[in-house]
MIDOSE-1310 file (N, C-alpha, C; in nm, 2 decimals, decimal comma, always signed):
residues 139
xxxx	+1,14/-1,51/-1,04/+1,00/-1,46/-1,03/+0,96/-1,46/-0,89; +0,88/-1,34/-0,81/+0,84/-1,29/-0,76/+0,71/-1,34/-0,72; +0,59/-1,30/-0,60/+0,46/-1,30/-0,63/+0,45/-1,16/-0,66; +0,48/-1,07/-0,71/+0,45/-0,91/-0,70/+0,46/-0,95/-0,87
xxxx	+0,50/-1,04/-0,95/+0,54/-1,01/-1,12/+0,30/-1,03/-1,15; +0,26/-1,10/-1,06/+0,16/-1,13/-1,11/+0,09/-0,99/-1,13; +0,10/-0,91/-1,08/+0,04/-0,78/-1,03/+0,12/-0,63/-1,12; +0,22/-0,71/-1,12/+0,31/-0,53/-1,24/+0,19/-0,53/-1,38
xxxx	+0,18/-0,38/-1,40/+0,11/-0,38/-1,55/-0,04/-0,36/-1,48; -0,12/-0,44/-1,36/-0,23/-0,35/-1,34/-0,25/-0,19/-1,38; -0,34/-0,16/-1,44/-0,39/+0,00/-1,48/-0,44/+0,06/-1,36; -0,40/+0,18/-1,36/-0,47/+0,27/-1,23/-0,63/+0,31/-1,26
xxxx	-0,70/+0,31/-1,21/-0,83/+0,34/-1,19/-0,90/+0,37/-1,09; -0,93/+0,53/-1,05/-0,95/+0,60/-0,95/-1,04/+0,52/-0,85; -1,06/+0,49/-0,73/-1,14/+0,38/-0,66/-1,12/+0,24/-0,70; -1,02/+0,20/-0,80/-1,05/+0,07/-0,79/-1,04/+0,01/-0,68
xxxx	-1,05/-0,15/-0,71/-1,01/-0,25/-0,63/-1,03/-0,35/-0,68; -1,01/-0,42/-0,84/-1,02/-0,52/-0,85/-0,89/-0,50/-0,98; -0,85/-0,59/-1,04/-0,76/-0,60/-1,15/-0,80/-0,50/-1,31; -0,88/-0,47/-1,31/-0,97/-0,38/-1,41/-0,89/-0,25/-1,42
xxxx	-0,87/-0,21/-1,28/-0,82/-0,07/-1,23/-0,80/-0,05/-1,09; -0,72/-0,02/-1,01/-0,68/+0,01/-0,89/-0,59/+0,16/-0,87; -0,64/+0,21/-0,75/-0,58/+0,31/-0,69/-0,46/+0,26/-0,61; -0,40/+0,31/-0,56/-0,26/+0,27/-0,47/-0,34/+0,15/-0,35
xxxx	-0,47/+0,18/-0,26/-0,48/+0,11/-0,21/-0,55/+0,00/-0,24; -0,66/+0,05/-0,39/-0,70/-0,13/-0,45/-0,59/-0,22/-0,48; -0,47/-0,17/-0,51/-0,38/-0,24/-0,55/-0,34/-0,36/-0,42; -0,32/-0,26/-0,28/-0,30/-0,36/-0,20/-0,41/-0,43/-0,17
xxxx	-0,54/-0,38/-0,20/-0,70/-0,50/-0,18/-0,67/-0,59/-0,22; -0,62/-0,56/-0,36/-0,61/-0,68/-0,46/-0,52/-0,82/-0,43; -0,40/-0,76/-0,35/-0,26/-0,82/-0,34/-0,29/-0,92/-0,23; -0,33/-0,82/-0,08/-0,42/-0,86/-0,08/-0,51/-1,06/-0,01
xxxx	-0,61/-0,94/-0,14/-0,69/-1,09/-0,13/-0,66/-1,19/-0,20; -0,57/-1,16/-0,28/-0,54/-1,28/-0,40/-0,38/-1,42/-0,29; -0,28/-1,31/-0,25/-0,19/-1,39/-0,20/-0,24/-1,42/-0,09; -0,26/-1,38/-0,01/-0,33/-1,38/+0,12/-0,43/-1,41/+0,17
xxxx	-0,54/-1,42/+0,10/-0,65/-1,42/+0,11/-0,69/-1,36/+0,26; -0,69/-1,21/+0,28/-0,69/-1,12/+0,37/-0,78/-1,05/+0,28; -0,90/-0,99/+0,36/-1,02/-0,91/+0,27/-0,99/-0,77/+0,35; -0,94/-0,67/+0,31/-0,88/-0,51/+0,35/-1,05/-0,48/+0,35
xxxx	-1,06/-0,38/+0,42/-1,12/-0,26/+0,42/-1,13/-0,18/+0,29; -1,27/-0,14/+0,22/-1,24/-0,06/+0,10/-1,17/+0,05/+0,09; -1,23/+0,14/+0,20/-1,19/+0,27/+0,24/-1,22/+0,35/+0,13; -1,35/+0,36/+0,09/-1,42/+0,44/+0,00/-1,49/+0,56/+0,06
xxxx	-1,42/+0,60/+0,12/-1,47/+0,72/+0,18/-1,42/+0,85/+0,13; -1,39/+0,84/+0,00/-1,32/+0,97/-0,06/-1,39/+0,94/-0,19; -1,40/+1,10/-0,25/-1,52/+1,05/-0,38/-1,38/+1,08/-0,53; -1,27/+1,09/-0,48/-1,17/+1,02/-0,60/-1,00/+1,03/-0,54
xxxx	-0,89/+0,98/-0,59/-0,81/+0,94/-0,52/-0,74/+1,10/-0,50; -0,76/+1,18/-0,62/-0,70/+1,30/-0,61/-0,69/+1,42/-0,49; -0,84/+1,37/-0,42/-0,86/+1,43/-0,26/-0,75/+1,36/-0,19; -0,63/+1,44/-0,16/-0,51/+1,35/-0,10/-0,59/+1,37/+0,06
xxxx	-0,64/+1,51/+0,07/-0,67/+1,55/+0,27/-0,76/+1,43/+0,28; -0,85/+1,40/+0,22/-0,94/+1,29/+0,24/-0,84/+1,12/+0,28; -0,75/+1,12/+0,17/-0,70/+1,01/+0,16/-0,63/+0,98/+0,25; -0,52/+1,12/+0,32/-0,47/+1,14/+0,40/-0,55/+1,11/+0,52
xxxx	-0,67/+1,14/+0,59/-0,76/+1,10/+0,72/-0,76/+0,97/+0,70; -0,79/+0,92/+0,56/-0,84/+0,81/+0,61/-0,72/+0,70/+0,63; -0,60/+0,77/+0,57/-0,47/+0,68/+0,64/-0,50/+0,69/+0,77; -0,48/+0,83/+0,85/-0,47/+0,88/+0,97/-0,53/+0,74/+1,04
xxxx	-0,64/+0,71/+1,02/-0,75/+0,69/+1,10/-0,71/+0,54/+1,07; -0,64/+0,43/+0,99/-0,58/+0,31/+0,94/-0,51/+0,33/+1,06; -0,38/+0,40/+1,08/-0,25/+0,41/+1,20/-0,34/+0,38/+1,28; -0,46/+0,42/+1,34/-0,53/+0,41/+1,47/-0,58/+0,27/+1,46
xxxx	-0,65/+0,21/+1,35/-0,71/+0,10/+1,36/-0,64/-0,05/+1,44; -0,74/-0,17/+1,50/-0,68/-0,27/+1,56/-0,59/-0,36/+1,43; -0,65/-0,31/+1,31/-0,58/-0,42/+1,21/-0,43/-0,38/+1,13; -0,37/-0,28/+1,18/-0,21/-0,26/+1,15/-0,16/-0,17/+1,26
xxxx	-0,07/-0,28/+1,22/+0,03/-0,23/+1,36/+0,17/-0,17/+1,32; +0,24/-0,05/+1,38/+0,33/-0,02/+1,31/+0,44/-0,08/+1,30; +0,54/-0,07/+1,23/+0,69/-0,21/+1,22/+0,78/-0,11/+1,25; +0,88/-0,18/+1,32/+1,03/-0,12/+1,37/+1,14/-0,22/+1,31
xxxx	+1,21/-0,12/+1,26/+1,31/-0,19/+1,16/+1,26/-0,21/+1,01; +1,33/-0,29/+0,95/+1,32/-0,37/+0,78/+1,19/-0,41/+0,78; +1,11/-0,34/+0,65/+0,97/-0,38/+0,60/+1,01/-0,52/+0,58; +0,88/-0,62/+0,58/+0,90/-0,76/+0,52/+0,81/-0,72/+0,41
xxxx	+0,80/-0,88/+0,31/+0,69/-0,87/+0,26/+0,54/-0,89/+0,28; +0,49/-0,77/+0,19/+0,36/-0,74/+0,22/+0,29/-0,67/+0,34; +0,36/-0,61/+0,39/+0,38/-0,46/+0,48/+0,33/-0,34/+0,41; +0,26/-0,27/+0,46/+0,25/-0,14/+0,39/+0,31/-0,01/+0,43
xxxx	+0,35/+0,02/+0,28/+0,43/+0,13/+0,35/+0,40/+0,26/+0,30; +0,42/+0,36/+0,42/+0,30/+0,52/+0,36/+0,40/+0,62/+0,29; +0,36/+0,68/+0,23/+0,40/+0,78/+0,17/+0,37/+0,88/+0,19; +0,41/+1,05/+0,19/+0,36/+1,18/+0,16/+0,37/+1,23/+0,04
xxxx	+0,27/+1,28/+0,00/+0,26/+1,34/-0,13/+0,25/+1,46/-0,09; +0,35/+1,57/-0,11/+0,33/+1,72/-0,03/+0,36/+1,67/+0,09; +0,26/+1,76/+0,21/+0,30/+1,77/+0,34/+0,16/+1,65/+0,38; +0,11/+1,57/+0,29/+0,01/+1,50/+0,33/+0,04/+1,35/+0,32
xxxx	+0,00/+1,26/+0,41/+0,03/+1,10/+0,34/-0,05/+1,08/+0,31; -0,03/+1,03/+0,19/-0,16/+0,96/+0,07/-0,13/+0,90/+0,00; +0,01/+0,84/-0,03/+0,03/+0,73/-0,10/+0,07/+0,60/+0,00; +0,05/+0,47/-0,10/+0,07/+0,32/-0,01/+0,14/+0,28/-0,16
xxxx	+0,24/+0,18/-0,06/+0,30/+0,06/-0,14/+0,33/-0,04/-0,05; +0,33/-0,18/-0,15/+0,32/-0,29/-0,11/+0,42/-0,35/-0,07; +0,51/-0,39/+0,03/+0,64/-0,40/+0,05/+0,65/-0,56/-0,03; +0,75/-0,58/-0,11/+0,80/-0,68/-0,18/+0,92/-0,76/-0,09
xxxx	+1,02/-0,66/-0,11/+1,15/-0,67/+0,03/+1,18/-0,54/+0,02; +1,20/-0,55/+0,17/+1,28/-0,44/+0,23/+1,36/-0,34/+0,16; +1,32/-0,18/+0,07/+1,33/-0,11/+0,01/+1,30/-0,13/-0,11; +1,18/-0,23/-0,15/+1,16/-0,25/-0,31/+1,00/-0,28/-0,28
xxxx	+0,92/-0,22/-0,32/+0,78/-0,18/-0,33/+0,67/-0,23/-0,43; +0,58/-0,24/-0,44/+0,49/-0,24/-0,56/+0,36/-0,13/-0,53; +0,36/-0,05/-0,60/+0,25/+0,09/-0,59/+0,22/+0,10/-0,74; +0,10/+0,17/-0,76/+0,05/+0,25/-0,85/+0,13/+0,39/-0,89
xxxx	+0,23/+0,37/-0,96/+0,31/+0,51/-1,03/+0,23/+0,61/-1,07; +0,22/+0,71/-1,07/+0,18/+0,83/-1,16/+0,06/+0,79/-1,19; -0,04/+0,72/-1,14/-0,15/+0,73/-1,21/-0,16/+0,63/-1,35; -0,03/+0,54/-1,35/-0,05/+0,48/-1,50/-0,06/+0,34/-1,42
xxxx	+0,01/+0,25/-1,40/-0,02/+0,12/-1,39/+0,08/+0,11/-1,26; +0,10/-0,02/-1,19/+0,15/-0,08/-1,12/+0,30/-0,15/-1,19; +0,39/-0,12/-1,08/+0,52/-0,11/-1,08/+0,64/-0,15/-0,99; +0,75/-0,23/-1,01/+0,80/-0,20/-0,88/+0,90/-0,09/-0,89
xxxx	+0,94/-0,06/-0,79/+1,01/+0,07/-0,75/+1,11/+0,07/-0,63; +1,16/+0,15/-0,60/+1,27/+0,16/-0,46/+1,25/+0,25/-0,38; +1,17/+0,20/-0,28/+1,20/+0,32/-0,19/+1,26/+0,38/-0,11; +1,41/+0,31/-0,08/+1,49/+0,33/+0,00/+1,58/+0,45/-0,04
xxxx	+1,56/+0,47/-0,16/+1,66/+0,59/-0,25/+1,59/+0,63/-0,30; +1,65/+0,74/-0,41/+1,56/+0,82/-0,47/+1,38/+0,91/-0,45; +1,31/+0,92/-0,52/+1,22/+0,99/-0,49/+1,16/+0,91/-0,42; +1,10/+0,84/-0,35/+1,03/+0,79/-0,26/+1,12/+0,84/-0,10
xxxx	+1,23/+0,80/-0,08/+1,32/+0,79/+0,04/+1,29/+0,96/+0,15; +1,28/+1,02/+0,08/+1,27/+1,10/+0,21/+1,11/+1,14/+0,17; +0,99/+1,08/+0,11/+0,85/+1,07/+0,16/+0,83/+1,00/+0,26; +0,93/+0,84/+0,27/+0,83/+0,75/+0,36/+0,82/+0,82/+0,50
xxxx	+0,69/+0,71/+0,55/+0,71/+0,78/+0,69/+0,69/+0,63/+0,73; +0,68/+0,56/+0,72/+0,66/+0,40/+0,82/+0,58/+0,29/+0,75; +0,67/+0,19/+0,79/+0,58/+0,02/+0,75/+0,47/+0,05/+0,85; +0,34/-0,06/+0,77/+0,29/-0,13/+0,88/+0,20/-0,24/+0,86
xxxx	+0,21/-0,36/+0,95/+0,20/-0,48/+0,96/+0,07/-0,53/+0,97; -0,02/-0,57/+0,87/-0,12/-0,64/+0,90/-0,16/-0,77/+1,02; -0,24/-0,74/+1,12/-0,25/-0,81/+1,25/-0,26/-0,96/+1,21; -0,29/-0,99/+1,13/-0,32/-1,13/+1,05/-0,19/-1,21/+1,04
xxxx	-0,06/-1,10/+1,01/+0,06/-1,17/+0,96/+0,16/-1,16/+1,09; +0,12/-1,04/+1,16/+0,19/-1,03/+1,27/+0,14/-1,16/+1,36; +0,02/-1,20/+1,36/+0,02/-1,33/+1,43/+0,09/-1,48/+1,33; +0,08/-1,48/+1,25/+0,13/-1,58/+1,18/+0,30/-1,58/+1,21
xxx	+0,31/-1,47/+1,24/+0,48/-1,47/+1,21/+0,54/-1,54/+1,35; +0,43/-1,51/+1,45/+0,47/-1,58/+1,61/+0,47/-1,75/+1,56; +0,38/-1,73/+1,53/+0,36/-1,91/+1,51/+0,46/-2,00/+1,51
């Protein structure tokens, strides 16, 4: 057993962020605030998850932010890692270990998955490390 088994079976729910319903990124609010007790950013700046261009800026503008930094090499856990949907990145998953994920599938519930192969493997485009854990890890 895992900490990611607590979290498989969440339902997707456009804007979530709480256990009710989550989008790709309430999923990682959730994950999160619950193991971590790290409070994410809502990033409600899109009026449903389906606006990927929206979802997409507001990744963009995450890569820029002081609170992730990007990782070189092997995701750890609890890294986020982006995805493109099309020519746009708009999907996130939760790095469990290094090529094995937890995201919001298809719009149905939360899952783990692989993204080192198969359909995920040539979307990703990069981990990246929340500043919180990057300092913990010096420690």
């Amino acid at each position: 057993m895992t900490w990611s088994d607590r979290f498989i079976g969440i339902p997707h729910g456009d804007l979530g962020r709480d256990r009710a319903g989550c989008d790709c990124w309430g999923l990682a609010c959730v994950i999160y605030r619950e193991e971590l007790a790290i409070s994410l950013p809502d990033y409600l700046g899109y009026s449903s998850a389906a606006e990927q261009g929206e979802v997409a800026a507001l990744m963009d503008g995450a890569e820029t932010s002081p609170l992730w930094l990007p990782v070189e090499g092997p995701g750890i856990a609890f890294d986020i890692a982006v995805f493109r949907r099309g020519r746009l990145r708009s999907h996130v998953g939760i790095v469990v270990r290094h090529g094995v994920m937890i995201h919001m599938a298809d719009r149905r519930a939360a899952v783990l998955e692989a993204y080192d192969n198969g359909r995920w493997k040539h979307r990703f485009t990069g981990h990246y490390r929340h500043v919180d854990l990057v300092s913990e890890a010096r420690r």
